[in-house]
N, C-alpha and C positions, 0 to 999 in steps of 0.2 A: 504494500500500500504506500501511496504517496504521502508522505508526512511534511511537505515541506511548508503549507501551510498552516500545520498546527506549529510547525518549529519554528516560525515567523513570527508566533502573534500569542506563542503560548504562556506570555506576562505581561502582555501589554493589558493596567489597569483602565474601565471605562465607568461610565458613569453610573447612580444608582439603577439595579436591577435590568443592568444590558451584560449579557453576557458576551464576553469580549475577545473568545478562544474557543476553540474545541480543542477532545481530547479523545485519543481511542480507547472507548471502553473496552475493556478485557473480557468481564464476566458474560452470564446471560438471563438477569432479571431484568426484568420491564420497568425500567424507570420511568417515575415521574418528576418531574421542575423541582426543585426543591428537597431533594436527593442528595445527600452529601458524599464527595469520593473521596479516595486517598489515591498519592500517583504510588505506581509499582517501580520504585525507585531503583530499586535491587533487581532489575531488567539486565540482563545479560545473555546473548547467544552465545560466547561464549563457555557459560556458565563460570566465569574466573575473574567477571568485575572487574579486568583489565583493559578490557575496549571501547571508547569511546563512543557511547551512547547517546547522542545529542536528545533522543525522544524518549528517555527514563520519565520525563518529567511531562511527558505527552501522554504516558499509558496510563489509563485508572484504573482501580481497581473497588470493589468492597472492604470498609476498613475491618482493618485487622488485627489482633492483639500484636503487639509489636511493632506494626507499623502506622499506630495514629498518629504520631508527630511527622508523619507523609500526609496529613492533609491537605486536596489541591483546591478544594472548593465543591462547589454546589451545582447539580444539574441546570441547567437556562432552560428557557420555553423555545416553545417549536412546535412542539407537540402535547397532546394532556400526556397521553403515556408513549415511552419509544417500545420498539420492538425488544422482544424476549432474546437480543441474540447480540456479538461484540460487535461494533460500529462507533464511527464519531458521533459523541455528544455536545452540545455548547457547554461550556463552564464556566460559572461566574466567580471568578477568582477575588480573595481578601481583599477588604478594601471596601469593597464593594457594602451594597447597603439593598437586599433581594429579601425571597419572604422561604424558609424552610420549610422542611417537615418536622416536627418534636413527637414526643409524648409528655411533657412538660405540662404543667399549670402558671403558665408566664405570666410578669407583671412589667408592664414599660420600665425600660431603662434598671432593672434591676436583675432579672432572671438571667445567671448567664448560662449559655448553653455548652455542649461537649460535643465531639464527634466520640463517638463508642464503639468496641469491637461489634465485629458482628449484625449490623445494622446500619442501613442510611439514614435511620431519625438522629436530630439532633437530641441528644440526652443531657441529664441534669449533670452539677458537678457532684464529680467523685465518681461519675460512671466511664471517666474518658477523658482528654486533653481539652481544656476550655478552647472555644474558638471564634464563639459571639457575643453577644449580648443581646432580650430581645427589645425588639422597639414598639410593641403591642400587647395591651391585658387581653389574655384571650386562654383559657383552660382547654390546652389539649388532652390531658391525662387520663381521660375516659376512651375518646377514639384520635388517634394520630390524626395531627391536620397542619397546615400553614402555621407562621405567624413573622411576623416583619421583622429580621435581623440584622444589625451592624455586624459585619464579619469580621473580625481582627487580624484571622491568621495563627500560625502557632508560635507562642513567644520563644523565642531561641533558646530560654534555657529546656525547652523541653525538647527541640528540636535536636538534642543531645542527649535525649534519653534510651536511642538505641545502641549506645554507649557500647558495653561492654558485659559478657557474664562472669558472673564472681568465680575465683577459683583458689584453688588454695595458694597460688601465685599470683591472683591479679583480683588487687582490693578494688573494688566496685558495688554500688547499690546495683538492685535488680530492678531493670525494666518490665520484669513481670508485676512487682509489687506498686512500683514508685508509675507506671504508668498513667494510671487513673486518680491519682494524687492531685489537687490544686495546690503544689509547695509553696510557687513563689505568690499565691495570691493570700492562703495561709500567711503568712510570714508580713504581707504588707498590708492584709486589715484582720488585725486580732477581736473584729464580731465574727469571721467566719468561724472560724476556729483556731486550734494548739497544732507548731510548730515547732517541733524537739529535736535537737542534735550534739551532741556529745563527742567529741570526740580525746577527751580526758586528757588536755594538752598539760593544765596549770596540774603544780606538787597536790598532793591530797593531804592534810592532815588527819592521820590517822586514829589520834587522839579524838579529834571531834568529828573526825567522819568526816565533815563537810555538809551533813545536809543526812548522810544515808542513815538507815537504822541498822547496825549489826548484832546479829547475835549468834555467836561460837560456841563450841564445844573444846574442853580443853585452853587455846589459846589459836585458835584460827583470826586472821586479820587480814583487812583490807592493806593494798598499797597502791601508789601510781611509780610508772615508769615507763622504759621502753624496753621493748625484743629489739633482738637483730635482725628480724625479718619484719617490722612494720614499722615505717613511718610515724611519729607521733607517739601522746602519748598511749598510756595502756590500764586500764583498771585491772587487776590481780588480786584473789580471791585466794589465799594461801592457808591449809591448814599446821602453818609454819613452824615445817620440820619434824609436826607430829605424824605420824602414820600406822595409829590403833584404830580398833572401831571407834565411830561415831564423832573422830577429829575432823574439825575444820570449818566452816561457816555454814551454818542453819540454816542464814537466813539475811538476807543482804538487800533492804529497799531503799527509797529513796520517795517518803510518801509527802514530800512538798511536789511531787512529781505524780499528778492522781490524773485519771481519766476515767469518765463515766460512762458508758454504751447505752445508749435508748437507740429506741426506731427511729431510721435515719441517720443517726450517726456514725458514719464509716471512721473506721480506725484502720492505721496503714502502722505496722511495726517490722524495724530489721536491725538487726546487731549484727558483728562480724565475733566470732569468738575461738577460741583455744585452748584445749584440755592437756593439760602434762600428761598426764594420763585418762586415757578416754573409756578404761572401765571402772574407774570412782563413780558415784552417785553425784551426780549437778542437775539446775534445772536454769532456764533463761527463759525470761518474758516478762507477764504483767501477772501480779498476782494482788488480790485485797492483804492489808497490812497482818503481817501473819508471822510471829516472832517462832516458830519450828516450821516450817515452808518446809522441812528438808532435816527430819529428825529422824535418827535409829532405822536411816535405811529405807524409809518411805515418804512419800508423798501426803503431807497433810490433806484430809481430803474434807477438809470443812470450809474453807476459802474458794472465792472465787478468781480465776484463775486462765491464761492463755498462754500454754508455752511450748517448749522441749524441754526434754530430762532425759536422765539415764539413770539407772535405780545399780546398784550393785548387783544386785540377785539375775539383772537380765541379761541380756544379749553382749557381751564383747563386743565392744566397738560400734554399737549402735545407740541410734539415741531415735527418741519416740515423741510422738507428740502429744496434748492435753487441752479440753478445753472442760469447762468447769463451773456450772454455779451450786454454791456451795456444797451441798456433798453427791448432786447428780452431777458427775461427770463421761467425758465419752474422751478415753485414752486408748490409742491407735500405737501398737508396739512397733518398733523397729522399721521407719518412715524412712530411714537415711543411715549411712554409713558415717564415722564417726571416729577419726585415727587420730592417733596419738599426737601430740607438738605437731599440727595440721591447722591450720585455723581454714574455717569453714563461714558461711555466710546462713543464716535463720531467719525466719521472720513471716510473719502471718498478715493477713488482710481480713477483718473483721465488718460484714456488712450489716450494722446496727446490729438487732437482734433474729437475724434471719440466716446466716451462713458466717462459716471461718473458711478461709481457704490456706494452707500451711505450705511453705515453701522451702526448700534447703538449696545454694547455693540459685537461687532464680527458678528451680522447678518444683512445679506443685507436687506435692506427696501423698496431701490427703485434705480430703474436704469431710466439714461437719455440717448437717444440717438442721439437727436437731437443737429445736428452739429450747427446749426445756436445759440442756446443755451448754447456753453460751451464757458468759458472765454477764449479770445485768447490776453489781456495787461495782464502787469507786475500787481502781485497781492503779497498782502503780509499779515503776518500774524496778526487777526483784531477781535476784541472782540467788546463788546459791553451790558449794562445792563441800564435801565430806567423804572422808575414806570411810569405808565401811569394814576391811580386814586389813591385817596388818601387814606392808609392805613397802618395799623399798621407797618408792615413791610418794613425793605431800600431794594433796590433793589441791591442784591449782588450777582455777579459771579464769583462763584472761579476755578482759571485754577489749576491743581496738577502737570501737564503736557505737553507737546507739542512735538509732534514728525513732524516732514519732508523730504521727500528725494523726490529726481528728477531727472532723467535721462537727461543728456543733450547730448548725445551723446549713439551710438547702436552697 
């Protein structure tokens, strides 16, 4: 096919609701005006992303988990509906000021909207990468319809979110988690909601914690510093130098640091972490303020609670998942492998009270959906490391990291 006038005119901005470009659609759903696409960036005959592609940014596609921050815009008129089959569509590129499709309950100049996996409605935040605002009261939320949208575009810090996947050699947040996050909007109007990041650079005094609550067994204590393998500083969980049963830290929160989960508020959590030994009993996540979190080998089960752990009694080298209000809980054994002086990436995606979804280095492991099972009190951010038999090694967990956001409002 001749692409030379999509690759002519494929960014030239025009005025409100003229669509100013086509683009070759790839799929074969019947679009209608008001359709949002993403381009199929990562277009390669090839297959080796080495050759010079001029119409990457010409192909569309259906968005996709991983590739929202590839949004190119919005189906144009022409037609009510195109054919069910791949052909040029018009596109009305950012900038622009056109009327979408949602499932939203929009209010002027406040509702902003997202492009979302798996669909061309424009969805709420937290379901996808912001990329509007709407400019009409009009309540789609019952049946998908129009409504007048200012387009933005994607803000470039997220347009950097197909970044990189974590590995035990390369520190990165995960695009699977952090995708549908609003960070930088988080971060610059605190009515939306909580923007949490850590990365434990300043000395900790270990005398007053700093803010955390510890509670040991024996003489287990906090420290801050650095490994030879990461950057920055390090939170370290040591049951120092002891190594009987039931040494080393219980119980490790930080409850100036609370979040609450109702309906509708998405929680997005990830840590990077590191076991000296990775068949000690730990646990990482968010737990209600819980001074044995982590006593005699097991799992407090009367707090509410969202993490990973590893219990002594289980699996070598595996760590499990947990999610928890107060003593219904739903624990999924052996989610993820889990090696020695390895640091690994954790972290879960909490949608209000309707689903967890659990991830280890960026891949999901396991999803909960049962409602009676997810934390609904105040929970906050909660470590935990203790040897449970006696052996060479202390039982040490190192944090590198800590990320949190929370929607408190939609």
């Amino acid at each position: 096919m001749n692409l030379s006038y999509v690759q002519a005119n494929r960014m030239i901005p025009g005025p409100a609701g003229v669509a100013p470009s086509s683009v070759l659609y790839e799929g074969s759903d019947a679009l209608r005006p008001g359709h949002l696409l993403c381009a199929n960036s990562d277009y390669s005959p090839n297959g080796l992303y080495t050759d010079v592609q001029a119409d990457r940014w010409c192909r569309a596609e259906k968005p996709a988990t991983g590739k929202l921050h590839n949004f190119l815009g919005v189906v144009g008129g022409g037609r009510s509906t195109y054919p069910a089959e791949p052909g040029l569509r018009p596109i009305i590129l950012p900038g622009s000021i056109c009327e979408v499709f949602t499932d939203q309950n929009c209010t002027i100049d406040v509702t902003l909207l997202t492009v979302k996996a798996g669909s061309y409605l424009a969805g709420g935040v937290g379901e996808g990468i912001i990329i509007g605002k709407a400019l009409q009261t009009v309540d789609r939320s019952s049946v998908n319809g129009l409504v007048l949208c200012k387009l933005f575009g994607v803000h470039p810090r997220y347009d950097r979110i197909n970044w990189k996947t974590p590995t035990s050699a390369v520190n990165a947040q995960s695009s699977a988690i952090w995708e549908s996050c609003p960070w930088t909007e988080l971060k610059e109007d605190p009515t939306l909601g909580i923007a949490y990041f850590d990365d434990f650079l300043g000395p900790l005094d270990v005398t007053t914690a700093d803010g955390w609550t510890i509670h040991a067994t024996t003489s287990g204590v906090i420290c801050s510093g650095v490994t030879t393998d990461s950057e920055g500083g390090v939170l370290k969980l040591d049951s120092n130098g002891h190594n009987a049963a039931d040494d080393g830290v219980d119980s490790l929160q930080q409850p100036t640091a609370s979040f609450l989960l109702a309906a509708g508020r998405k929680l997005w959590f990830e840590a990077r972490i590191k076991l000296t030994d990775a068949t000690d009993s730990w646990f990482a996540g968010l737990c209600a303020v819980d001074a044995s979190l982590l006593a005699t080998g097991a799992l407090d089960d009367v707090s509410d609670k969202a993490g990973f752990y590893h219990l002594d009694a289980g699996t070598d080298n595996k760590m499990s998942s947990i999610t928890a209000r107060t003593s219904a809980d739903d624990a999924t054994a052996d989610v993820a492998a889990c090696a020695d002086a390895t640091w690994v990436n954790i972290g879960f995606v909490i949608d209000g009270l309707t689903s967890i979804k659990f991830y280890v280095n960026g891949v999901l492991v396991e999803t909960g959906t049962t409602a009676a099972n997810l934390p609904n009190a105040a929970m906050c951010m909660s470590f935990a490391a203790t040897c449970e038999n006696a052996h060479t090694d202390d039982a040490d967990l190192f944090v590198d990291w800590v990320k949190i956001a929370q929607l408190v409002r939609t």
